[in-house]
N, CA, C and O atoms as a Tripos MOL2 file, in Angstrom:
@<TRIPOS>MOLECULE
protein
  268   267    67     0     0
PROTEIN
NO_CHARGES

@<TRIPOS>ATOM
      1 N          -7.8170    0.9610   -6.1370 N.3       1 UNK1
      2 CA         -8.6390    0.1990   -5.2270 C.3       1 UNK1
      3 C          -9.6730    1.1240   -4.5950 C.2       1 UNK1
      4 O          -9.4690    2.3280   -4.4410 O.2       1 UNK1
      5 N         -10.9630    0.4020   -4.1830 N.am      2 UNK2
      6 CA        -11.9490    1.2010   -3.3970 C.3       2 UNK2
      7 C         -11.6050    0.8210   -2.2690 C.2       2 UNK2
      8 O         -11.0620   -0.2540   -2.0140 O.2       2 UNK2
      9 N         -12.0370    2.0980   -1.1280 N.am      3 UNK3
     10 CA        -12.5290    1.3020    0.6420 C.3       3 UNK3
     11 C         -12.8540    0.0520    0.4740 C.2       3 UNK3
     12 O         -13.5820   -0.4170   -0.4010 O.2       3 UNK3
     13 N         -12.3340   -0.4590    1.2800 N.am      4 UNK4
     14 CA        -12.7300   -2.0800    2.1110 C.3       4 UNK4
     15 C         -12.1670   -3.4260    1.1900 C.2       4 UNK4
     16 O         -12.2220   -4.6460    1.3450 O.2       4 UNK4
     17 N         -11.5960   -2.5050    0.1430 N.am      5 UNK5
     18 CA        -11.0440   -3.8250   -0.7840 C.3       5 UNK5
     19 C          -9.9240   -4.5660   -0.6560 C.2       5 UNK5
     20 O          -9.1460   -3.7350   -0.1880 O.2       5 UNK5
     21 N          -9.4360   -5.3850   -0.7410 N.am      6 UNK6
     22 CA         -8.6370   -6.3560   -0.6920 C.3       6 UNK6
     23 C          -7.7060   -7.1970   -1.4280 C.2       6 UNK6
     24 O          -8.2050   -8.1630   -2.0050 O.2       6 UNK6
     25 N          -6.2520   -6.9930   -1.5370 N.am      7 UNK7
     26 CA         -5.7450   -7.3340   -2.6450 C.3       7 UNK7
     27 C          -4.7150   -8.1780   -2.3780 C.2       7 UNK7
     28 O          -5.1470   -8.9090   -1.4870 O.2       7 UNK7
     29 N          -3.4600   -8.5380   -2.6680 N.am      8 UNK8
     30 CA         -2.2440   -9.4030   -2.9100 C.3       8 UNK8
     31 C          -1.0480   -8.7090   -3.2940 C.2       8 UNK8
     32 O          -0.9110   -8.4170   -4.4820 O.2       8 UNK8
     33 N           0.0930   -8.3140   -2.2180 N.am      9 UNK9
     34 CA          0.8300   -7.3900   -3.0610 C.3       9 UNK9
     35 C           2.1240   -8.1630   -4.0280 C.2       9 UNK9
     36 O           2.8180   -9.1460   -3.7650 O.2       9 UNK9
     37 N           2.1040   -7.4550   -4.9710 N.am     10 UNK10
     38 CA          2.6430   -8.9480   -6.2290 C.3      10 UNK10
     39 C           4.1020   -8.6200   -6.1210 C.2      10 UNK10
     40 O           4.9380   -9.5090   -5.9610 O.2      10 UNK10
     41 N           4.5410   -6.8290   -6.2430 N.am     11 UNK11
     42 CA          5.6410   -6.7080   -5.5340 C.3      11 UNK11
     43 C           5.6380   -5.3480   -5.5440 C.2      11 UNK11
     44 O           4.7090   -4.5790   -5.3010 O.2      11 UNK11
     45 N           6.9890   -5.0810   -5.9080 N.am     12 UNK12
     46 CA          7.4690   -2.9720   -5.7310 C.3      12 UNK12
     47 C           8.2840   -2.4510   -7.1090 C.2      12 UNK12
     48 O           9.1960   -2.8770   -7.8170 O.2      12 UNK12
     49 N           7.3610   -1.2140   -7.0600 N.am     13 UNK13
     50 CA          8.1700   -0.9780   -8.6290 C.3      13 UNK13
     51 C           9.4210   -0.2190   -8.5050 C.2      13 UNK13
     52 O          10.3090   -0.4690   -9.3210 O.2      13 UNK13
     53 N           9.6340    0.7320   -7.5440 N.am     14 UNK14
     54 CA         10.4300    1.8060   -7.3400 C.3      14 UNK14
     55 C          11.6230    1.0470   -6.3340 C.2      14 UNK14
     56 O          11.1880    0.4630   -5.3410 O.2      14 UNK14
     57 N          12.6930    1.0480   -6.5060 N.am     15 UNK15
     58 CA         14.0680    0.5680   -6.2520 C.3      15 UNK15
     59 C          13.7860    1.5650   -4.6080 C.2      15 UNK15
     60 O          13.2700    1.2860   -3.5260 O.2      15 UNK15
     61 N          14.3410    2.6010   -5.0990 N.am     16 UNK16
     62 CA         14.5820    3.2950   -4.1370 C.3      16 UNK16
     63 C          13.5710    3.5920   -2.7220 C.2      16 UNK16
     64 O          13.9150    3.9220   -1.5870 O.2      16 UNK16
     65 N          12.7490    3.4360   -3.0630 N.am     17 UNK17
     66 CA         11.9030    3.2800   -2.4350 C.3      17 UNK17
     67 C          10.7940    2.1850   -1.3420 C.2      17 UNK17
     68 O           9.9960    2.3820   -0.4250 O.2      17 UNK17
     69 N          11.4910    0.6410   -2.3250 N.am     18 UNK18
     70 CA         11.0460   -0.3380   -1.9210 C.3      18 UNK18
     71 C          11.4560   -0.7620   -0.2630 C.2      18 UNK18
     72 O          10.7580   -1.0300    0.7150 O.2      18 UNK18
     73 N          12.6270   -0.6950   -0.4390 N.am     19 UNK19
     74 CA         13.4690   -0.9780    1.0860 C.3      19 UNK19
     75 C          12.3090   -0.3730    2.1430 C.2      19 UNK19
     76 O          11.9180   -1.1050    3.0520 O.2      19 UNK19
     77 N          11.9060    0.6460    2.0330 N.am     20 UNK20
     78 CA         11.0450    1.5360    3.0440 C.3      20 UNK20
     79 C           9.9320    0.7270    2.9170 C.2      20 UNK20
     80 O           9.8280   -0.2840    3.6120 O.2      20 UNK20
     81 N           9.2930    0.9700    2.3110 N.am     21 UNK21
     82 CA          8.0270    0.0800    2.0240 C.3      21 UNK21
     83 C           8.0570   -1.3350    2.6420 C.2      21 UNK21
     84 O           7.0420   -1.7430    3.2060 O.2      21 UNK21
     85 N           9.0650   -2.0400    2.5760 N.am     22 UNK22
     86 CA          9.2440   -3.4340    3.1290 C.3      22 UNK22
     87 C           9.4520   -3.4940    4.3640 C.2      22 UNK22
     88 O           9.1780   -4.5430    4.9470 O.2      22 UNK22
     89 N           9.9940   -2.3780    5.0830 N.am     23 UNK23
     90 CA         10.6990   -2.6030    6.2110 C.3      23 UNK23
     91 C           8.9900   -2.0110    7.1450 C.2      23 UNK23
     92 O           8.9720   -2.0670    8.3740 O.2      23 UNK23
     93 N           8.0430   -1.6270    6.5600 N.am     24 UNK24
     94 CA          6.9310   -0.9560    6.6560 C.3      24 UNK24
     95 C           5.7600   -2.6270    6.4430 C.2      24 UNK24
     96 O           4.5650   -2.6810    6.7330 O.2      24 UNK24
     97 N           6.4660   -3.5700    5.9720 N.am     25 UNK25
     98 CA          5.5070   -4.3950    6.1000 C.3      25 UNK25
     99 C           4.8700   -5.2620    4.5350 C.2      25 UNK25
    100 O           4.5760   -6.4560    4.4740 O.2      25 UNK25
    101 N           4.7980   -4.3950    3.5610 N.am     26 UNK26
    102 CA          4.6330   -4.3830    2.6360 C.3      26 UNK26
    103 C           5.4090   -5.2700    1.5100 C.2      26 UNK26
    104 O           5.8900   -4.8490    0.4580 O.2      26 UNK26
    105 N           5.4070   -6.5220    1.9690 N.am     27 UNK27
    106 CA          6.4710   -7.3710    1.4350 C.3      27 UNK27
    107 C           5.0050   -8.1840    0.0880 C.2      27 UNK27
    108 O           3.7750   -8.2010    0.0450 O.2      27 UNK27
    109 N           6.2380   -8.7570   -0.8330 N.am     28 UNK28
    110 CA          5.2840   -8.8630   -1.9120 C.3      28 UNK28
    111 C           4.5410  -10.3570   -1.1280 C.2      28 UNK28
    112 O           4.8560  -10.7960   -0.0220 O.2      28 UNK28
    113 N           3.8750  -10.7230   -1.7270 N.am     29 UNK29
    114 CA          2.5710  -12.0740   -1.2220 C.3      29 UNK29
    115 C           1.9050  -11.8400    0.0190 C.2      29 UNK29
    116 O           1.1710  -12.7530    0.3980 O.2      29 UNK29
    117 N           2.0100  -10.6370    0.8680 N.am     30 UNK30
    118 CA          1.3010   -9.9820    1.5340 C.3      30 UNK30
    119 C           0.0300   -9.1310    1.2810 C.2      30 UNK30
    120 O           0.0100   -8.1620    0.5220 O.2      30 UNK30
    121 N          -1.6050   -9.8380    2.3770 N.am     31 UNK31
    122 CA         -2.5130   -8.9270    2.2230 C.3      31 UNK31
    123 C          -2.4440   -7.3920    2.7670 C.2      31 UNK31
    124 O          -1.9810   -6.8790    3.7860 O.2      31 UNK31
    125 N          -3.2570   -6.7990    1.3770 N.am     32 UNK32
    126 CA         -3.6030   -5.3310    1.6110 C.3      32 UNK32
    127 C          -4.8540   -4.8980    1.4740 C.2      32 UNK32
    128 O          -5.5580   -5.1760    0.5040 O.2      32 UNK32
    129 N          -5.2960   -4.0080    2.6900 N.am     33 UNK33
    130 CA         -6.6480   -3.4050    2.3450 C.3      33 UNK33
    131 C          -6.3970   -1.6670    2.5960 C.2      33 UNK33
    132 O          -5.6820   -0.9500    3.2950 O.2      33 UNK33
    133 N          -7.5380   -1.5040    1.4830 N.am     34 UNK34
    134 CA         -7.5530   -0.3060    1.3230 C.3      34 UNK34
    135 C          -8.4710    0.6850    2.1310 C.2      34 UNK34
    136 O          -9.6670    0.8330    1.8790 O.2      34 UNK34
    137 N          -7.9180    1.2240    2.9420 N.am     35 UNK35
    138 CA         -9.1150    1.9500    3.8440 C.3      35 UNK35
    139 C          -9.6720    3.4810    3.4950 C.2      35 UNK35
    140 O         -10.8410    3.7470    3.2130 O.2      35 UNK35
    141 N          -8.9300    4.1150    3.5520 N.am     36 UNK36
    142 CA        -10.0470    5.2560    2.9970 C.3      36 UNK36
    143 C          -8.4690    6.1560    2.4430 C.2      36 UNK36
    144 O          -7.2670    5.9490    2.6090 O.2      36 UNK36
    145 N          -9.3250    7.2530    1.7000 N.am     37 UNK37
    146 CA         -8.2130    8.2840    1.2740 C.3      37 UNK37
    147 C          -8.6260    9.8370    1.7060 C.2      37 UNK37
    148 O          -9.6860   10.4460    1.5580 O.2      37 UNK37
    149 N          -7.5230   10.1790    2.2240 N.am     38 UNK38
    150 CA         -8.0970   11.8450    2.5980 C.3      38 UNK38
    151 C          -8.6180   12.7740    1.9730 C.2      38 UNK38
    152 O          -8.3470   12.9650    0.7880 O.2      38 UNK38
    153 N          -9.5520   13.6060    2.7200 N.am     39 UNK39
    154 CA        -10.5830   14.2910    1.7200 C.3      39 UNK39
    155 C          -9.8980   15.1550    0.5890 C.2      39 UNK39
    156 O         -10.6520   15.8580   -0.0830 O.2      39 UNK39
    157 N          -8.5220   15.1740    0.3040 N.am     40 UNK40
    158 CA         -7.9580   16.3660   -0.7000 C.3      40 UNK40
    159 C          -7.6100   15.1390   -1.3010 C.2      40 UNK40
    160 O          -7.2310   15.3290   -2.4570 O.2      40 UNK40
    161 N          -7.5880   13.7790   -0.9150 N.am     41 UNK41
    162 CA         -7.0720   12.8600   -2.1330 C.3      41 UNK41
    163 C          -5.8040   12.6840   -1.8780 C.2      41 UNK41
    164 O          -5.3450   12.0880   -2.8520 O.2      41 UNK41
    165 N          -4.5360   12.9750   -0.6890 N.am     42 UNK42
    166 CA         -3.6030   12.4850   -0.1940 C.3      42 UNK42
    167 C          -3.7660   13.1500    0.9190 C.2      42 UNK42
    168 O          -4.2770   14.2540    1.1060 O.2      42 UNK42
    169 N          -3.1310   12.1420    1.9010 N.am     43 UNK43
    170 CA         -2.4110   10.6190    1.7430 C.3      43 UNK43
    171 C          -3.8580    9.3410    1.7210 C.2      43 UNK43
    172 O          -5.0890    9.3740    1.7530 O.2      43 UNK43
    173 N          -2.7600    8.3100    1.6480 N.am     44 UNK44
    174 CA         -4.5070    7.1880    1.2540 C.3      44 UNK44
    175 C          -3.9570    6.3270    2.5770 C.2      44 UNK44
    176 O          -2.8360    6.5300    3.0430 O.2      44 UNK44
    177 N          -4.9040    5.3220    3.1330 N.am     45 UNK45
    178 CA         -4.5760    4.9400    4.2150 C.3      45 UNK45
    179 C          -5.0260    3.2120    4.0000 C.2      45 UNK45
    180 O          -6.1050    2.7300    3.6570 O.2      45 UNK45
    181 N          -3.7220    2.5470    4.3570 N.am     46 UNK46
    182 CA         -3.4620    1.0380    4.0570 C.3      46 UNK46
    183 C          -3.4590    0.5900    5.3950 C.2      46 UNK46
    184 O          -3.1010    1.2520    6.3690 O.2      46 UNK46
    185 N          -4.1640   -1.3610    5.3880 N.am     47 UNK47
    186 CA         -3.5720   -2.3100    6.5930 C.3      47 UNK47
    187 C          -3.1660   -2.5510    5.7650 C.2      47 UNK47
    188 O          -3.5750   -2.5300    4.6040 O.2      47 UNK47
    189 N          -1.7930   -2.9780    6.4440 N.am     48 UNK48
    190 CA         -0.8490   -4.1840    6.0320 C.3      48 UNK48
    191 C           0.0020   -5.1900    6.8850 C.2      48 UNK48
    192 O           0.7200   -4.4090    7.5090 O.2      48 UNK48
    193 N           0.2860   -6.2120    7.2100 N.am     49 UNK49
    194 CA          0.9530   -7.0180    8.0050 C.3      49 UNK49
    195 C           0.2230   -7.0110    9.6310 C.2      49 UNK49
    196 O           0.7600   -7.5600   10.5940 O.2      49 UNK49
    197 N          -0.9470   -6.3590    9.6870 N.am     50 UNK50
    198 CA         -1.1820   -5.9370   10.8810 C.3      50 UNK50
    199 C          -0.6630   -4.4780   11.3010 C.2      50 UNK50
    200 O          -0.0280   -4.2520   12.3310 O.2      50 UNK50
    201 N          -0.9630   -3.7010   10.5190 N.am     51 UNK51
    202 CA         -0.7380   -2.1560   10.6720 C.3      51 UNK51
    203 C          -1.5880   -1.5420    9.4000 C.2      51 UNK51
    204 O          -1.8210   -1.8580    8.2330 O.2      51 UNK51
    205 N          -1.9450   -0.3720   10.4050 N.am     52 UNK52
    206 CA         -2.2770    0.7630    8.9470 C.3      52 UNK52
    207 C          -1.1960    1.6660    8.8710 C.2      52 UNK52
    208 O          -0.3720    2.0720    9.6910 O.2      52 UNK52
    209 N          -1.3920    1.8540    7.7880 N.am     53 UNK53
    210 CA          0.2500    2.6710    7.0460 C.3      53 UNK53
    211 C          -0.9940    4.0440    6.0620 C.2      53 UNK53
    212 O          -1.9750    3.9300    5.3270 O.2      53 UNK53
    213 N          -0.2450    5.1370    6.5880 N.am     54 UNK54
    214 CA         -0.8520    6.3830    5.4970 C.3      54 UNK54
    215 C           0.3010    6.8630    4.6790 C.2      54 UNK54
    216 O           1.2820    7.4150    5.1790 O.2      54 UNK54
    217 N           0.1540    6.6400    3.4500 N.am     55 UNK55
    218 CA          1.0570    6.8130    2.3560 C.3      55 UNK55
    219 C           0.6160    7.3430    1.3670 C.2      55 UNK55
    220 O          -0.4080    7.0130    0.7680 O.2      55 UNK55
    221 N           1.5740    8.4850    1.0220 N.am     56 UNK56
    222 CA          1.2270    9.4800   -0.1970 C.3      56 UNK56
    223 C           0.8710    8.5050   -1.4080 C.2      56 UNK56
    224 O           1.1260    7.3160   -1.5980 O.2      56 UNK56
    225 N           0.2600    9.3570   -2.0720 N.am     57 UNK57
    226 CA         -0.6440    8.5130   -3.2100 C.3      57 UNK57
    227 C           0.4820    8.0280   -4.3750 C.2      57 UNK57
    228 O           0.3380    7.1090   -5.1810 O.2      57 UNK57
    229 N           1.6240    8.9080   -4.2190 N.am     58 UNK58
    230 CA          2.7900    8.5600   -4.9140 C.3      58 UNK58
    231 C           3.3830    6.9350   -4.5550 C.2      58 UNK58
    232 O           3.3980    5.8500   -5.1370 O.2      58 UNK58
    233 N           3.9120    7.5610   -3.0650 N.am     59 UNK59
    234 CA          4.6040    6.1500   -2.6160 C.3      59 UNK59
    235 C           3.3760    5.0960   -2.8290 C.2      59 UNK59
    236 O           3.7480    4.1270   -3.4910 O.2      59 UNK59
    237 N           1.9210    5.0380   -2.4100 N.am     60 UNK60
    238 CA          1.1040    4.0790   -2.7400 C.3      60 UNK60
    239 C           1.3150    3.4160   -4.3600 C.2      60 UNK60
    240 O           1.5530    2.2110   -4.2890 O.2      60 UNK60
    241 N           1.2890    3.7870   -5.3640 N.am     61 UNK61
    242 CA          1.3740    3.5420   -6.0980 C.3      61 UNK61
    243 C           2.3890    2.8420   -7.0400 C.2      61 UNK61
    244 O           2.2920    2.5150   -8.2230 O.2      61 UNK61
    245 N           3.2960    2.7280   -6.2290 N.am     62 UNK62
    246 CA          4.5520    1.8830   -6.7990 C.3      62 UNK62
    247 C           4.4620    0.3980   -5.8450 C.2      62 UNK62
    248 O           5.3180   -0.4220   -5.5130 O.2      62 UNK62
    249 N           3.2210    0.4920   -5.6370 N.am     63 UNK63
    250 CA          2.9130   -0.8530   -5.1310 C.3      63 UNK63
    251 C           1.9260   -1.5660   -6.2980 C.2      63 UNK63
    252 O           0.9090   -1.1300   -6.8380 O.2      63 UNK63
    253 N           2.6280   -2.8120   -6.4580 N.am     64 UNK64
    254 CA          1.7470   -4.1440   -7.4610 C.3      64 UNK64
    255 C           1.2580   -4.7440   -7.2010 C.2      64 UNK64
    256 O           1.9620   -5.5680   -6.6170 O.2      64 UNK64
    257 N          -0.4450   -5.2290   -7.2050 N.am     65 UNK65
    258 CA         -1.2790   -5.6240   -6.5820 C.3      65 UNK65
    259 C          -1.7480   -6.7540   -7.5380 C.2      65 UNK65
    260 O          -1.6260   -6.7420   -8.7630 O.2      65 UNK65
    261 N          -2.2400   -7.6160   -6.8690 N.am     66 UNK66
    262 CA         -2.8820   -8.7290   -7.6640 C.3      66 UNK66
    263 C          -4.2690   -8.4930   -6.7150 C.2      66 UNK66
    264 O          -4.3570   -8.0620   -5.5650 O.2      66 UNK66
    265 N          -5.3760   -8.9740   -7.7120 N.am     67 UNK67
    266 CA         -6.7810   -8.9310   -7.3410 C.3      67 UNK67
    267 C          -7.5380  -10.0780   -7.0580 C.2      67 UNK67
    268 O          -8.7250   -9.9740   -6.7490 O.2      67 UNK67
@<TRIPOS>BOND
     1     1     2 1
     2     2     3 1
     3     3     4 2
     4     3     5 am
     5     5     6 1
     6     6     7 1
     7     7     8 2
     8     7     9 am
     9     9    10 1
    10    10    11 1
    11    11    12 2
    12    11    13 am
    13    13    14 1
    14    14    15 1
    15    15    16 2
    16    15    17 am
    17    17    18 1
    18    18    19 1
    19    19    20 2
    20    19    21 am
    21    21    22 1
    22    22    23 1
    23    23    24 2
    24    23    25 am
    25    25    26 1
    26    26    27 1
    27    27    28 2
    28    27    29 am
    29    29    30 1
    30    30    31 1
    31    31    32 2
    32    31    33 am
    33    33    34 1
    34    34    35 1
    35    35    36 2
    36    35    37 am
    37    37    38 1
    38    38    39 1
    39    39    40 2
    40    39    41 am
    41    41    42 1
    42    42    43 1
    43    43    44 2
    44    43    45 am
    45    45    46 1
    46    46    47 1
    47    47    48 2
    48    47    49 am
    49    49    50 1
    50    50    51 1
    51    51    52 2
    52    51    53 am
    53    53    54 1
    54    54    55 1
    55    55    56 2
    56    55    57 am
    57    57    58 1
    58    58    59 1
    59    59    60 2
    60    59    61 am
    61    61    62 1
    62    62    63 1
    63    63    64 2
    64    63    65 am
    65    65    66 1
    66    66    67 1
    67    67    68 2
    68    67    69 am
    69    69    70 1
    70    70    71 1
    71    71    72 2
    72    71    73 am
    73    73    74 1
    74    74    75 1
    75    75    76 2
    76    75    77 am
    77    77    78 1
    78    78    79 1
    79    79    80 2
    80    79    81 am
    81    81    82 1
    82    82    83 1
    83    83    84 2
    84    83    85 am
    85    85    86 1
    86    86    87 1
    87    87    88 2
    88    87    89 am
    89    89    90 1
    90    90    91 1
    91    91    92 2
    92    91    93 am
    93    93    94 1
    94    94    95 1
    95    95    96 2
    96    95    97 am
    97    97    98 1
    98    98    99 1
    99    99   100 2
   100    99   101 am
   101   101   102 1
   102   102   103 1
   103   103   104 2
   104   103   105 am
   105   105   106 1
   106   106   107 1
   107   107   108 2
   108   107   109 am
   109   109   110 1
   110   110   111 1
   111   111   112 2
   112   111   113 am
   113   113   114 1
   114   114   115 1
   115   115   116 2
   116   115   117 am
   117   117   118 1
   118   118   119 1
   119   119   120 2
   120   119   121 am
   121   121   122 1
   122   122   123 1
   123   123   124 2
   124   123   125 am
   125   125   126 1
   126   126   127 1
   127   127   128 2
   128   127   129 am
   129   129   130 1
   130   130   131 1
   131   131   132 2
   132   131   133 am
   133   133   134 1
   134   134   135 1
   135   135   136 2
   136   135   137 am
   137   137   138 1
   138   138   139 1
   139   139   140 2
   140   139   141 am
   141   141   142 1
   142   142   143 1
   143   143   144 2
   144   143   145 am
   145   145   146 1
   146   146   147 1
   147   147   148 2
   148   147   149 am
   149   149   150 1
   150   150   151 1
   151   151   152 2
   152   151   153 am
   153   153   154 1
   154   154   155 1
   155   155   156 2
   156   155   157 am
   157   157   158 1
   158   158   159 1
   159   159   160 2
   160   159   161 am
   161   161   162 1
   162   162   163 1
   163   163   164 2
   164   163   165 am
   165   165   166 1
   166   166   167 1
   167   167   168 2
   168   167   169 am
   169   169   170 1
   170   170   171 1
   171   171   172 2
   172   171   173 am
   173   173   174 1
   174   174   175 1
   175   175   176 2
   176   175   177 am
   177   177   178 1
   178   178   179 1
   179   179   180 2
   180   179   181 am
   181   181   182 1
   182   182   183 1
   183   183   184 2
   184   183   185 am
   185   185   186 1
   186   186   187 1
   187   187   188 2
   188   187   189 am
   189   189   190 1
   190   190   191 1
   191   191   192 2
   192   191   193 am
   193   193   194 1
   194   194   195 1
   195   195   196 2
   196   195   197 am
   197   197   198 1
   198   198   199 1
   199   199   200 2
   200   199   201 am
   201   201   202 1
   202   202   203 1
   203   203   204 2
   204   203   205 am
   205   205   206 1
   206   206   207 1
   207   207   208 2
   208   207   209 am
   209   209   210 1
   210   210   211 1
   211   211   212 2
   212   211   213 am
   213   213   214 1
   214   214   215 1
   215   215   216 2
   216   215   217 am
   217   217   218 1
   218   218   219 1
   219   219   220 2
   220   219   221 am
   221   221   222 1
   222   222   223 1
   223   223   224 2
   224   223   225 am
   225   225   226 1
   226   226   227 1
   227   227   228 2
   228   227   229 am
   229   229   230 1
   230   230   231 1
   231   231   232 2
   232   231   233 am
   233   233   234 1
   234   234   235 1
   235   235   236 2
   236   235   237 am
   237   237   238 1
   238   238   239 1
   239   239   240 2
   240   239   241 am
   241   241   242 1
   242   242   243 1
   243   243   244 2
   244   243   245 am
   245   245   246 1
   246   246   247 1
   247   247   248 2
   248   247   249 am
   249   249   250 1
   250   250   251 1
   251   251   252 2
   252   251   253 am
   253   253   254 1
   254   254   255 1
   255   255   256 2
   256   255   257 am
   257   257   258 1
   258   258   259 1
   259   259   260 2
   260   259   261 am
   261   261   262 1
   262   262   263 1
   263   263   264 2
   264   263   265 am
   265   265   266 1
   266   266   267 1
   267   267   268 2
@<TRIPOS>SUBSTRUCTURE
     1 UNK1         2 RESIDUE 1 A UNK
     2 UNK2         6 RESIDUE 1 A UNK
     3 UNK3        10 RESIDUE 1 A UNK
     4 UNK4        14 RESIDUE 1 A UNK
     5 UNK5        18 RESIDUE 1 A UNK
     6 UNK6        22 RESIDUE 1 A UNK
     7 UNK7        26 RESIDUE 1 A UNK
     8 UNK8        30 RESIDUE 1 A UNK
     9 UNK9        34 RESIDUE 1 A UNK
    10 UNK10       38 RESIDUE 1 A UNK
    11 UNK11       42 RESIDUE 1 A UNK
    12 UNK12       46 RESIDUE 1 A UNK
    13 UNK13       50 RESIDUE 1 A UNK
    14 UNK14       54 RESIDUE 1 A UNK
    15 UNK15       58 RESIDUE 1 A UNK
    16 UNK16       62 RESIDUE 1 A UNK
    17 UNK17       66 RESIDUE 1 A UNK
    18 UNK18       70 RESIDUE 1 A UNK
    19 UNK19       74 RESIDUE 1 A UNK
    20 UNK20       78 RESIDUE 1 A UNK
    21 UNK21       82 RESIDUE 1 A UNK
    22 UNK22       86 RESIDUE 1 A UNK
    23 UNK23       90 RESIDUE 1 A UNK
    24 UNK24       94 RESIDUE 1 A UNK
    25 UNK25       98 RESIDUE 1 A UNK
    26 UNK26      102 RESIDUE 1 A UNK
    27 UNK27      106 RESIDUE 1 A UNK
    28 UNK28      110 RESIDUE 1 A UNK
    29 UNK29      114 RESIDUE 1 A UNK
    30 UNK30      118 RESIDUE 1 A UNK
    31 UNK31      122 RESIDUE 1 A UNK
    32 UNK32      126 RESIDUE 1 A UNK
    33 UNK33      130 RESIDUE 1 A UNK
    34 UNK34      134 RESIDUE 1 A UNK
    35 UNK35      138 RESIDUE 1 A UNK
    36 UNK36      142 RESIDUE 1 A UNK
    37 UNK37      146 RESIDUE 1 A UNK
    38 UNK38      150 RESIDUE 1 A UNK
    39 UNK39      154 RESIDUE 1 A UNK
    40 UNK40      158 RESIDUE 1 A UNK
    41 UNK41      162 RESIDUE 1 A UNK
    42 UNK42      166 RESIDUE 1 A UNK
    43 UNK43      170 RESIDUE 1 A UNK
    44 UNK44      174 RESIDUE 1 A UNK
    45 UNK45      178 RESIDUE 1 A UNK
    46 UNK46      182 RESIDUE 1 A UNK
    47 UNK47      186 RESIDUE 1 A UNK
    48 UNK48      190 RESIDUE 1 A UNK
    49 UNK49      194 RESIDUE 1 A UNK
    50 UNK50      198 RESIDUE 1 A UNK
    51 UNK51      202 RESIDUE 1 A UNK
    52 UNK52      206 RESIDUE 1 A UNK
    53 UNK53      210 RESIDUE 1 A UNK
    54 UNK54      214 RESIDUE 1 A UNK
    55 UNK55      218 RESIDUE 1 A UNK
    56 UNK56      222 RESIDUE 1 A UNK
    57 UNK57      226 RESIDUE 1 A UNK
    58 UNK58      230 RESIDUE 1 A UNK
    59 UNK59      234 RESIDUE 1 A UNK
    60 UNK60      238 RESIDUE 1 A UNK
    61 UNK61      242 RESIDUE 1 A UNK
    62 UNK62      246 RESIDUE 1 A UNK
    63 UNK63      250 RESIDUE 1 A UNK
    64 UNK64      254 RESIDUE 1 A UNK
    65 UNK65      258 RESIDUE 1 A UNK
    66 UNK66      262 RESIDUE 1 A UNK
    67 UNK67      266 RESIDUE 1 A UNK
């Protein structure tokens, strides 16, 4: 995703990881926007549910997005 974009989260790929992510807001059929990413390229910085969340580009990525 670029800045300012806007997506649908479809769900979570990583087991272990999901629980966190959810309890963070990030539940699947929930909007996400993408706000900017730090100048070395982690961490990247998400709204979600009414919060911004900064999440390593790892944990970002085990997120499923619909467009």
């Amino acid at each position: 995703m670029r800045p300012g974009e806007v997506a649908i989260i479809a769900g979570l790929e990583d087991d272990d990881l999901s629980t966190k992510l959810m309890e963070m807001g990030c539940l699947p059929g929930a909007s996400i926007r993408f706000n900017f990413r730090a100048p070395f390229g982690d961490p990247v910085c998400i709204s979600v549910s009414g919060y911004e969340l900064s999440l390593r580009v790892a944990e970002a990525s085990t997120i499923s997005i619909l467009n």
